[in-house]
VEXRO-892307 format. One record per residue (C-alpha): residue in one letter; chain; x, y, z. Coordinates in nm, 2 decimals. Each point is the difference from the previous one (the first is absolute). Layout:
REM VEXRO-892307
("A" "A" (X Y Z))
...
REM end
This chain:
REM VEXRO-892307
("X" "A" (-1.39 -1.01 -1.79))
("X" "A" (-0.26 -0.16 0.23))
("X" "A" (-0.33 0.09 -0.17))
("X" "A" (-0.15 -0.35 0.18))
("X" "A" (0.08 0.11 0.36))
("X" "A" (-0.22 0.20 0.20))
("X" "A" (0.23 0.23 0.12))
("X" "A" (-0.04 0.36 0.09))
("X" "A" (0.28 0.23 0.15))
("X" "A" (-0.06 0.29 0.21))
("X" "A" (0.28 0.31 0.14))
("X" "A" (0.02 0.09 0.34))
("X" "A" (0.12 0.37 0.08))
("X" "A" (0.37 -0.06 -0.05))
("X" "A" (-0.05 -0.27 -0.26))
("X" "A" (-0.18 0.18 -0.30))
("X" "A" (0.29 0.11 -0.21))
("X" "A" (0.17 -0.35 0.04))
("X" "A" (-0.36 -0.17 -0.08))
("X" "A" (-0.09 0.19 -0.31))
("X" "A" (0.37 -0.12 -0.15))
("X" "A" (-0.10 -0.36 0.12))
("X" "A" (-0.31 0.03 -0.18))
("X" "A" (0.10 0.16 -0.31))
("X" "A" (0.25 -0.30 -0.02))
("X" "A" (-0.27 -0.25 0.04))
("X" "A" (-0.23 0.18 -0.19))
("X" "A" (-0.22 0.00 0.28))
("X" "A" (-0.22 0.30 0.14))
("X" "A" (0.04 0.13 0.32))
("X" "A" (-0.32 -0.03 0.23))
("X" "A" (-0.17 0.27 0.17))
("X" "A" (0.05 0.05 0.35))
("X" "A" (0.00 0.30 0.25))
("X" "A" (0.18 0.12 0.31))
("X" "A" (-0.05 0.30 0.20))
("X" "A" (0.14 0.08 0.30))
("X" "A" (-0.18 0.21 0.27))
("X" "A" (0.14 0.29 0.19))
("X" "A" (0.04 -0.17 0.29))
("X" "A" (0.24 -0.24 -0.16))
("X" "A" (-0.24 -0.30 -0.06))
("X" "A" (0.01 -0.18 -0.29))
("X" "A" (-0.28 -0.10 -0.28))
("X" "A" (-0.02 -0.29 -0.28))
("X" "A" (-0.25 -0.08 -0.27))
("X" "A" (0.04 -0.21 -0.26))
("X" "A" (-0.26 0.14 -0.28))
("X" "A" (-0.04 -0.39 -0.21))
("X" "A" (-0.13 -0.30 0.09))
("X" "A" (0.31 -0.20 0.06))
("X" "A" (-0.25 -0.32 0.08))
("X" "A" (0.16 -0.34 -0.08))
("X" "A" (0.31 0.22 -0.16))
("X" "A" (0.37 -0.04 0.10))
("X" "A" (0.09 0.32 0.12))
("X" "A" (0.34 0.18 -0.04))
("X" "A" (0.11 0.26 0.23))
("X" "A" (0.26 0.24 -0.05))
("X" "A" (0.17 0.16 0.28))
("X" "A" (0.32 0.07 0.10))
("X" "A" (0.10 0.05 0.41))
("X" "A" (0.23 0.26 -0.06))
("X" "A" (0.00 0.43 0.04))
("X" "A" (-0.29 -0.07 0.27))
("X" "A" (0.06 -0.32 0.15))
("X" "A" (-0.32 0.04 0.23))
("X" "A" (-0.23 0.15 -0.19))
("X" "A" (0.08 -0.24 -0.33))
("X" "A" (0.01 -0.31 0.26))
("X" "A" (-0.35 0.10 0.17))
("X" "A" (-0.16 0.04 -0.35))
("X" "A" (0.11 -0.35 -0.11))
("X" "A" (-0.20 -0.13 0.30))
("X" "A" (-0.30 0.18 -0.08))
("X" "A" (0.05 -0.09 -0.40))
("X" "A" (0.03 -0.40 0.08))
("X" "A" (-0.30 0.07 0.25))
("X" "A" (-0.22 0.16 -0.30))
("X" "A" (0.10 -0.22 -0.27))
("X" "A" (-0.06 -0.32 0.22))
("X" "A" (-0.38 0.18 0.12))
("X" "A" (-0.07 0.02 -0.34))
("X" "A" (0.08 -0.37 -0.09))
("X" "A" (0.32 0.03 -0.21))
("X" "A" (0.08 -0.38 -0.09))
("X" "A" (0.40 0.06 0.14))
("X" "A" (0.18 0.35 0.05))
("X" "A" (0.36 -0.03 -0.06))
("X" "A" (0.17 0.34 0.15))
("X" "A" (0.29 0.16 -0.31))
("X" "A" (0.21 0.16 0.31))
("X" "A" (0.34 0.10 -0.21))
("X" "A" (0.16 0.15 0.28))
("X" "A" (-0.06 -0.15 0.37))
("X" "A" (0.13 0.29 0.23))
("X" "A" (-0.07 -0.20 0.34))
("X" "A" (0.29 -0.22 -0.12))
("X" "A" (0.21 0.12 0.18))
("X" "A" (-0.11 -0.09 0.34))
("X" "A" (0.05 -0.35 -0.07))
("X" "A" (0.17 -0.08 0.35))
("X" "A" (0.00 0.04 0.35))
("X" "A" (0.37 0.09 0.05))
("X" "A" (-0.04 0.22 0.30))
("X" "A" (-0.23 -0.06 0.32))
("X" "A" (-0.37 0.09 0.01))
("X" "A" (-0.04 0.11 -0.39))
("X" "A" (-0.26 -0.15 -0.28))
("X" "A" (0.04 -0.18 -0.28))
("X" "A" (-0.17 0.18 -0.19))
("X" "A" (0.02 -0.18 -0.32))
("X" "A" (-0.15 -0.26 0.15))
("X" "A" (-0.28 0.14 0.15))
("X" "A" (-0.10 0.19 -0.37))
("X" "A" (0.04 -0.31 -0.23))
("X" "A" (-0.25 -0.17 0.28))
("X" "A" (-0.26 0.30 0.00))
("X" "A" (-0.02 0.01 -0.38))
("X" "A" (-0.04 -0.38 0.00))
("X" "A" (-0.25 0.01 0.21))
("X" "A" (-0.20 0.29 -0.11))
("X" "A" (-0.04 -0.23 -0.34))
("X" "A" (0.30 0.01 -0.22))
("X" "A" (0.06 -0.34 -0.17))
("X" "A" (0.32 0.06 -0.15))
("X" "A" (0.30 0.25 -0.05))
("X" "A" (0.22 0.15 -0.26))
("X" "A" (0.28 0.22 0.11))
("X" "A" (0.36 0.10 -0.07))
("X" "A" (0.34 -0.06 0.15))
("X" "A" (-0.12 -0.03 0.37))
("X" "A" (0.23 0.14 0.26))
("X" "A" (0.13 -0.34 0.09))
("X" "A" (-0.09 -0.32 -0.20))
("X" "A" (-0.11 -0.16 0.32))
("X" "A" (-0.30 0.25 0.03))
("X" "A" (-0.19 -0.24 -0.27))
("X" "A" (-0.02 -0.25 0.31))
("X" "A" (-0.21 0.30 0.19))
("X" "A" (-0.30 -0.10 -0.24))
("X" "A" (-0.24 -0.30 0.01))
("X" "A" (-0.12 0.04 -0.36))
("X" "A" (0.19 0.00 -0.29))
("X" "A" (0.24 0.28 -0.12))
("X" "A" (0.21 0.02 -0.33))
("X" "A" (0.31 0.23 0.08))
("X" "A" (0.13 0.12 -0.30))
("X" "A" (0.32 0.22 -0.04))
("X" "A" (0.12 0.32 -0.12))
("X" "A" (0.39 -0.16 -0.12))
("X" "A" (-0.13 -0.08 -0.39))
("X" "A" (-0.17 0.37 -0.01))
("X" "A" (0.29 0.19 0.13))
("X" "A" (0.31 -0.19 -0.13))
("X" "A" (-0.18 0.03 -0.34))
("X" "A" (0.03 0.36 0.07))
("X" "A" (0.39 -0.06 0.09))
("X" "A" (0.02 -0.14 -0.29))
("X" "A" (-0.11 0.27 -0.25))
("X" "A" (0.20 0.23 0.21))
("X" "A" (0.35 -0.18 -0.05))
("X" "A" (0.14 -0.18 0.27))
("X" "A" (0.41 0.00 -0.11))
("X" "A" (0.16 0.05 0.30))
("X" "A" (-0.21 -0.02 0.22))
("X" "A" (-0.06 -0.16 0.36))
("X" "A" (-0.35 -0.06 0.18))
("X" "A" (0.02 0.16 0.35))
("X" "A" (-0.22 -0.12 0.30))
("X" "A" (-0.03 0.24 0.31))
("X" "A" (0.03 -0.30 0.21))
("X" "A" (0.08 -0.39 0.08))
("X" "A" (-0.42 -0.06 0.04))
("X" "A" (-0.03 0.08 -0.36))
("X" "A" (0.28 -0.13 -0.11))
("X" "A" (-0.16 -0.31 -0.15))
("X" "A" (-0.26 0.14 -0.23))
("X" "A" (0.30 0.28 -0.11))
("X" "A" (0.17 -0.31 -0.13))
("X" "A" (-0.28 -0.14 -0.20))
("X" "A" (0.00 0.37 -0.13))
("X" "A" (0.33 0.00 -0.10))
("X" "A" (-0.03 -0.42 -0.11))
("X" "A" (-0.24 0.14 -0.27))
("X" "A" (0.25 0.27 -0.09))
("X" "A" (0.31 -0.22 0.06))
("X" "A" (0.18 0.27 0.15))
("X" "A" (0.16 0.05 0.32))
("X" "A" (-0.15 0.06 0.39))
("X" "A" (0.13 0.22 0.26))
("X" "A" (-0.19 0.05 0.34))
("X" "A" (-0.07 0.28 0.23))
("X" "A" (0.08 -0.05 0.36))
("X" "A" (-0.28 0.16 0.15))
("X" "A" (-0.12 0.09 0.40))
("X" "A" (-0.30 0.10 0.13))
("X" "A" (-0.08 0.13 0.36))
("X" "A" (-0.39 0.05 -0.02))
("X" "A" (-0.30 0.08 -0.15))
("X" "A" (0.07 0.32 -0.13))
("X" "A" (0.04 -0.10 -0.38))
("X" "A" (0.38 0.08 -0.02))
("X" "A" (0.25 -0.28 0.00))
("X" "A" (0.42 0.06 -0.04))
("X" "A" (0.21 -0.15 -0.28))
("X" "A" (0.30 -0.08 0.18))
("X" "A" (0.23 -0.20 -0.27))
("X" "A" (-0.02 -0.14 -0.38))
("X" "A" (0.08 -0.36 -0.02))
("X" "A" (0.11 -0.03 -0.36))
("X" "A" (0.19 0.18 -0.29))
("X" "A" (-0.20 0.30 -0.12))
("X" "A" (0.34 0.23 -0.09))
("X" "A" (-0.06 0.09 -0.35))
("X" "A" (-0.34 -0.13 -0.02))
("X" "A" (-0.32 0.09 -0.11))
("X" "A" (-0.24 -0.11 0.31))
("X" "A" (-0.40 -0.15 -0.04))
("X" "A" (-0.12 0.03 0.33))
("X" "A" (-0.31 -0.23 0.08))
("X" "A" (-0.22 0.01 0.28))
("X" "A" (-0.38 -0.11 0.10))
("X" "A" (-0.13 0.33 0.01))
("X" "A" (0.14 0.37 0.21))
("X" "A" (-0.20 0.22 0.21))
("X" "A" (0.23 0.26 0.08))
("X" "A" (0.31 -0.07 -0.26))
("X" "A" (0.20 0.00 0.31))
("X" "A" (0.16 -0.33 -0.07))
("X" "A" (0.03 0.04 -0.39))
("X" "A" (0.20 0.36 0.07))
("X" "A" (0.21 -0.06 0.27))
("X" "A" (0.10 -0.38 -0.24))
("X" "A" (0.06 0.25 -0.27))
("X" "A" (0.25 0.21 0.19))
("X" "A" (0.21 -0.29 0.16))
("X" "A" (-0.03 -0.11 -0.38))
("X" "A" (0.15 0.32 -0.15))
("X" "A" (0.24 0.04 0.28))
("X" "A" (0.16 -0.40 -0.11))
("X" "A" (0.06 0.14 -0.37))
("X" "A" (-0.35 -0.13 -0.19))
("X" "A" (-0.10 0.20 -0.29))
("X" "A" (-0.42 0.08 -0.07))
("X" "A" (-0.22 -0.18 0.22))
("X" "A" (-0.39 -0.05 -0.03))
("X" "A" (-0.26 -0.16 0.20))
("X" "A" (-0.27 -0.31 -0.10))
("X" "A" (-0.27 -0.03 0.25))
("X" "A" (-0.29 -0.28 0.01))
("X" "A" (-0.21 0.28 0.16))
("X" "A" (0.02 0.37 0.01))
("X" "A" (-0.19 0.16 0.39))
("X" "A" (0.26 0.24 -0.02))
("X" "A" (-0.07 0.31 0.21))
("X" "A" (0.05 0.40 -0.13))
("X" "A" (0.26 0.05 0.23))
("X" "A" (0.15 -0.33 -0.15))
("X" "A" (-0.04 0.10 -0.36))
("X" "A" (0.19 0.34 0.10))
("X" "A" (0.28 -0.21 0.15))
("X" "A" (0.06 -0.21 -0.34))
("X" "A" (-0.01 0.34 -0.20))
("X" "A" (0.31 0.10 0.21))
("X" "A" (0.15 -0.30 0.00))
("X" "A" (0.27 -0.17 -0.21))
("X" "A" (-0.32 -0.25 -0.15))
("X" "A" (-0.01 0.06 -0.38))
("X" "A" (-0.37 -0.12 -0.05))
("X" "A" (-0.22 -0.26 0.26))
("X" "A" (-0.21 -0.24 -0.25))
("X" "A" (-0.31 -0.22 0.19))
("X" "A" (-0.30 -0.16 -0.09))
("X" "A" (-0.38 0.15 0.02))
("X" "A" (-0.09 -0.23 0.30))
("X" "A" (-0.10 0.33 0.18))
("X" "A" (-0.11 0.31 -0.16))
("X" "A" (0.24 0.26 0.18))
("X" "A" (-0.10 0.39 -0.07))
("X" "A" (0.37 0.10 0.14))
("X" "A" (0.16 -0.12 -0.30))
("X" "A" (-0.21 0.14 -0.24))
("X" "A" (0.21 0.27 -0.23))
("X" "A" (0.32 -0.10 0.16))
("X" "A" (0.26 -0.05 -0.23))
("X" "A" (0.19 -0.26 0.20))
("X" "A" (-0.29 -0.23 0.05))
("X" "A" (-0.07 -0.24 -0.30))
("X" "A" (-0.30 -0.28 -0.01))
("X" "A" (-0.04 -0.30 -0.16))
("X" "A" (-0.37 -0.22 0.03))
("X" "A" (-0.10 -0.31 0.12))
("X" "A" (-0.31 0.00 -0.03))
("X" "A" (0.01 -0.21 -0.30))
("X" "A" (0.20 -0.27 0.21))
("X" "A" (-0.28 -0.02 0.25))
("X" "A" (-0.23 0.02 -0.32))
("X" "A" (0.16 -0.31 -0.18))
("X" "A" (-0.04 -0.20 0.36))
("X" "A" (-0.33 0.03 0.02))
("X" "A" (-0.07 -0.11 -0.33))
("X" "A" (0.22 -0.27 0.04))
("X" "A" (-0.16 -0.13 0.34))
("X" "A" (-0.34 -0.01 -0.21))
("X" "A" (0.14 -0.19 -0.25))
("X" "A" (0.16 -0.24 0.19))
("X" "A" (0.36 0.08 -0.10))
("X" "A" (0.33 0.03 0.17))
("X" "A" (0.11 0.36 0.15))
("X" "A" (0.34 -0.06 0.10))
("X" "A" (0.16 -0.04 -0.36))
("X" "A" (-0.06 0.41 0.02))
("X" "A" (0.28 -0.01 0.30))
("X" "A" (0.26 0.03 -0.23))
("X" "A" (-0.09 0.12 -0.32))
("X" "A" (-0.30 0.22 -0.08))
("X" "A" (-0.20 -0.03 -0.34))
("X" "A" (0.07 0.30 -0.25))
("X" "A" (-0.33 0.12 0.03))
("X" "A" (0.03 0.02 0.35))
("X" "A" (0.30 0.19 0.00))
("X" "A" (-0.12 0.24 -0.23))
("X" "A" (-0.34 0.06 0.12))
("X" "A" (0.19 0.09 0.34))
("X" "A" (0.26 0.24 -0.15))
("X" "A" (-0.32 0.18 -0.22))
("X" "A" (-0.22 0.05 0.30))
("X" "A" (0.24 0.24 0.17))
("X" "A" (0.15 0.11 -0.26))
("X" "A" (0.35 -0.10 0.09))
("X" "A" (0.28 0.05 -0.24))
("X" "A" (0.35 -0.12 0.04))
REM end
């Protein structure tokens, strides 16, 4: 696709699944690289190829172990940059720190901020990620960042389900905006969730459903869950106003076993996400359905070499695209 570029991409822990389906899209091999970690929790890198002059690609996601995966990507820009990489553009599909993107409460971090600075300045000279927590996160980083979406993946998956009579459901009035874009592509319906939380324990109350669900088959759509709480307690208020089958699409899927167990007793027919973060508590559950992006972040990649627009992807994938994400997981609808 690129055959004239010097480019070579590499897998962090977390990224290696998502990076082999990048590469087998570009046609690219994955580089050899190492991390071990030591007993007492330390953590390793070696990149085992000369990466001189090269523009490097790493692959890692901050997702199942935010630290850990958020530490290593310091010491991978630090490596790559030692060893004279030509730029080092960090593929993070899912940025888990988004979520502290604010100081709404005395005497806390923001600790999106203080990552997006770290990885800057431990040598990353650009970023690719995926439906950040809040769009206003891009303004976090100095360097350039394409944000791409997961809306053209998963309403192409709404699509080959059927979506006759059907309404797209956001658990609350934050994500209400990019729910309508959701349902814009669909040209169905929104309702929204009207949704309280007290703290930081991960569970948040759906109070009321603003909008007509009676009769209604629901599409619930949300950034990601960690422990189904929200997408549950929705689904009940959502049975209990008269909708019919209800299921779940999720830019990112961090969800937690205790989560997973939650959606198997709950009134949620099937949750669909994208591969943004390889989850082992989904794996074998019947409810839990996944589409991949990797050839999105593939296709921008080979378009920022060649010097062509990424944003006509916003709306409409290319077939192959499509396709290659449906085939690497598999999914069948």
């Amino acid at each position: 696709m690129f055959d004239n570029v010097n480019v070579s991409i590499f897998a962090g822990s977390s990224g290696q699944v998502f990076a082999e389906r990048m590469c087998s899209f570009m046609g690219k091999t994955l580089g050899s690289s190492e991390v071990i970690t030591f007993s007492e929790g330390n953590t390793f890198v070696r990149v085992n190829e000369s990466v001189r002059d090269r523009n490097v690609l790493l692959v890692q996601p901050i997702g199942m172990h935010s630290n850990d995966e958020f530490v290593e990507i310091l010491f991978w820009m630090d490596a790559f940059k030692r060893a004279n990489a030509a730029t080092v553009t960090l593929i993070m599909p899912y940025f888990g720190y988004g979520k502290g993107d604010k100081k709404d409460e005395p005497r806390v971090s923001i600790r999106a901020r203080v990552c997006a600075e770290c990885m800057e300045l431990a040598g990353a000279d650009r970023f690719v990620t995926m439906d950040l927590h809040a769009p206003q996160l891009q303004g976090f980083f100095k360097r350039p960042l394409d944000h791409l979406y997961a809306i053209p993946m998963l309403t192409e998956v709404a699509k080959r389900l059927g979506t006759e009579n059907a309404v797209v459901v956001s658990p609350d009035a934050g994500y209400a905006k990019q729910a309508r874009k959701f349902a814009d592509v669909l040209h169905l319906p929104i309702a929204i969730g009207d949704k309280s939380r007290a703290d930081h324990t991960e569970n948040a109350e759906v109070l009321e459903v603003i909008g007509d669900v009676n009769g209604k088959n629901c599409i619930i759509t949300d950034d990601f869950t960690i422990s189904g709480g929200t997408l549950v307690n929705l689904a009940e208020v959502l049975k209990a106003r008269g909708a019919k089958d209800i299921i779940a699409m999720l830019s990112h899927n961090i969800i937690s076993k205790r989560g997973v167990e939650k959606i198997n007793a709950s009134p949620i027919k099937t949750v669909y996400s994208t591969d943004t973060v390889s989850n082992p508590n989904i794996v074998g559950e019947e409810k839990f359905k996944t589409v991949s992006v990797a050839p999105m972040f593939a296709e921008t990649i080979v378009r920022y070499y060649n010097y062509q627009s990424v944003s006509t992807m916003f709306s409409k994938l290319p077939d192959n695209i499509v396709e290659a994400g449906f085939s690497f997981t598999g999914l069948e609808v």
